[in-house]
C-alpha positions as CSV (number, residue, x, y, z in Angstrom):
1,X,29.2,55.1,-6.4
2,X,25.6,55.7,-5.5
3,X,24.3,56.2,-2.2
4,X,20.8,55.0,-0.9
5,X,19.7,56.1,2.8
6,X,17.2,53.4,4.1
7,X,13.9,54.5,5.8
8,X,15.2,54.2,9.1
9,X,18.5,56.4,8.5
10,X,16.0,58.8,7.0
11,X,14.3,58.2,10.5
12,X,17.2,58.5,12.6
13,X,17.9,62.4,10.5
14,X,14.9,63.5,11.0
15,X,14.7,62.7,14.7
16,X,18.0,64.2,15.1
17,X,16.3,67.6,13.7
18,X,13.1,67.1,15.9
19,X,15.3,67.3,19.2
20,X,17.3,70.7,18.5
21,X,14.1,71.8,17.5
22,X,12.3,70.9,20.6
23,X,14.8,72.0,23.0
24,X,14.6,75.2,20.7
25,X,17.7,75.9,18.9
26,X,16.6,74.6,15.1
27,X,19.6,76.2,13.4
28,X,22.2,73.5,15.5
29,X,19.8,71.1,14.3
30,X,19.8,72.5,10.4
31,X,23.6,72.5,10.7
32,X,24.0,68.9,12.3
33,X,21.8,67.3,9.4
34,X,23.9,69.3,7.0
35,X,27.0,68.2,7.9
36,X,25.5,64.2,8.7
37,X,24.7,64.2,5.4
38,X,28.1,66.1,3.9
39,X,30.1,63.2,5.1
40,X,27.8,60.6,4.0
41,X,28.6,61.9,0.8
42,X,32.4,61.3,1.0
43,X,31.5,57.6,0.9
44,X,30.5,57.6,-2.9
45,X,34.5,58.3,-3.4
46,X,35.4,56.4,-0.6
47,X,33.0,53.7,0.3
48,X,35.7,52.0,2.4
49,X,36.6,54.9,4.4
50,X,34.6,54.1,7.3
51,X,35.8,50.9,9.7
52,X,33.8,47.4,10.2
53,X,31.1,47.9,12.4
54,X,32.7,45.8,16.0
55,X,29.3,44.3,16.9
56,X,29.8,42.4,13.6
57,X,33.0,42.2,12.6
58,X,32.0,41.7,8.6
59,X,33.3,43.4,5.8
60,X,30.4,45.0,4.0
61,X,28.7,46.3,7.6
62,X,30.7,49.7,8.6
63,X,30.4,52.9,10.2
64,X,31.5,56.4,9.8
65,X,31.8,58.3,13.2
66,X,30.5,61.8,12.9
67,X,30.7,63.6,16.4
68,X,27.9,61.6,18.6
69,X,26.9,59.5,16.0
70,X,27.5,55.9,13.9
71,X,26.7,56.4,10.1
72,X,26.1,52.4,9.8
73,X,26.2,51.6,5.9
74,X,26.5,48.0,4.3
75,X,29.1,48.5,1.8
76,X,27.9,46.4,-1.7
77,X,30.2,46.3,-4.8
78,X,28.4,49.4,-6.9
79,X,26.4,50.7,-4.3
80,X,26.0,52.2,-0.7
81,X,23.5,51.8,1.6
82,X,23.1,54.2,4.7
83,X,21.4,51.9,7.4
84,X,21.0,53.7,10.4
85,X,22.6,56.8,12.2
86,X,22.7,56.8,15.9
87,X,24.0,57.7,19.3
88,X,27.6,56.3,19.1
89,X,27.1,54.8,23.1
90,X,23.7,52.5,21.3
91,X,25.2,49.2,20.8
92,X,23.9,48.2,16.8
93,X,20.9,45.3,16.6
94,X,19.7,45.1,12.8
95,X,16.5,43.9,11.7
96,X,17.0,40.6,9.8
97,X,15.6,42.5,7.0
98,X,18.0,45.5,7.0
99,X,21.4,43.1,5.8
């Protein structure tokens, strides 16, 4: 199954990098990222592997919990889409646009 990571999930990466990097340990940072993305990729085998997302209670809206974080994806019939990646204590507000 493919896997597509929205510009904000891209966003929400690359901000993750930014703050190891500014409190000065980059290679926690590197690692984090790495392993973010490692199990984003276990959804293209298992897209349903992650549970509904509770502020929405709907099917195709879930999440994968990786440490501190939500990997929130909408789960379509041929194709994943990473929507955001946050703190796991954020409560979820999507754009209209993002569904």
């Amino acid at each position: 199954m493919k896997i597509f990571i929205s510009n904000s999930a891209f966003g929400d990466i690359e901000s993750i990098k930014e703050y190891y990097e500014n409190e000065g340990i980059a290679h926690v940072g590197k690692q984090y990222v790495v392993s973010i993305i490692d199990h984003i990729q276990t959804l293209s085998d298992n897209p349903d592997i992650g549970r509904k997302v509770p502020e929405f209670d709907e099917e195709k809206i879930r999440e994968l919990i990786h440490s501190a974080f939500r990997i929130v994806y909408l789960r379509k019939k041929n194709s994943i889409h990473i929507i955001r990646v946050w703190r796991s204590e954020r409560l979820l507000v999507l754009p209209e646009n993002e569904i």
